[in-house]
Each structure stands twice: as C-alpha cells, then as structure tokens.
C-alpha positions in Angstrom: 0.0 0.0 0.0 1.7 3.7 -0.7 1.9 5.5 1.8 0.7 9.5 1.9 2.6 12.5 3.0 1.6 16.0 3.6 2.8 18.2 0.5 1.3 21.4 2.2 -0.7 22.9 5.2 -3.0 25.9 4.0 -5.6 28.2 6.1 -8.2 27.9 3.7 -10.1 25.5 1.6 -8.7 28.0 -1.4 -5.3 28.0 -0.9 -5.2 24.5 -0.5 -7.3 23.8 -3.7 -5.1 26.5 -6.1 -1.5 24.0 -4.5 -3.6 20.7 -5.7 -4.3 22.2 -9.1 -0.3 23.2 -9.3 0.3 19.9 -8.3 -2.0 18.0 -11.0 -0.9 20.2 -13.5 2.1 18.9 -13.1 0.6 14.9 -13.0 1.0 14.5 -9.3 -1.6 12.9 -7.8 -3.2 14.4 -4.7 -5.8 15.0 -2.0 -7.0 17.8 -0.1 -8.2 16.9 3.1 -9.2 19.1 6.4 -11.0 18.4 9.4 -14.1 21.1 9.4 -16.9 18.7 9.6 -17.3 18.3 5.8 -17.2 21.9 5.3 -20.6 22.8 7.8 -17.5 23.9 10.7 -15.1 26.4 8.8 -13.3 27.6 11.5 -11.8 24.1 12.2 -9.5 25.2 9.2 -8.4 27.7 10.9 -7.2 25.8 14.5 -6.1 22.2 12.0 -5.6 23.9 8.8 -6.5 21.8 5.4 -3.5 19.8 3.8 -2.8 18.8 0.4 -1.2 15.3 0.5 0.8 13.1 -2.2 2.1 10.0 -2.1 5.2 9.2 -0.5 7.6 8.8 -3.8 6.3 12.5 -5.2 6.6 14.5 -2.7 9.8 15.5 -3.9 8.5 17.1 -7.1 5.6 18.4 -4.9 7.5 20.0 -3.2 9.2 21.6 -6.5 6.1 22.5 -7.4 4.7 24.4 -4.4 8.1 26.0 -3.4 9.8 26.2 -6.5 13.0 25.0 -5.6 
C-alpha cells in the first residue's frame, strides 16, 4: 500500500485547492483533506488547517512544485 505525506498545510479550503491544481498540473496525484466537519465547521480550518497530501515517492517534485526550488 503507498503511503501519503503532507505536501502542504493551508488556512483555507482555497489556498489549499489553487497548490492541488499546481500539483495535477504537473501529474501529481493528490488529495486535499481538512478536518471542518465536511465543510458545515469552517473555522476548524483555521485551529487544524487543510492539507494537500501526495504520495510518498512524489513528494519531492511536490514540493518543486509548491516551493519552487
């Protein structure tokens, strides 16, 4: 099984949604995930923030992608 890593930790459902489309632009797979009750609790975003995750053996060129480095 392949095992996920955080790519990125974002305030917002926004920011967090704008780094996934960067990152399956560039054919990384991803998933945006955050704990705000499905999106009924906003403010959970705030205190757990939302994170973008890839799989383990990308997150090198994630992180290329978000930081450009």
């Amino acid at each position: 099984m392949k095992q996920l890593k955080i790519a990125g930790e974002f305030t917002n459902h926004a920011q967090a949604e704008l780094a996934a489309n960067q990152l399956m632009s560039a054919d990384i797979p991803c998933w945006v995930r955050a704990d705000d009750c499905g999106g009924a609790a906003p403010g959970q975003s705030f205190v757990r923030g939302v994170k973008v995750f890839v799989y383990e053996e990308d997150y090198l060129k994630a992180y290329e992608v978000l930081h450009g480095e």
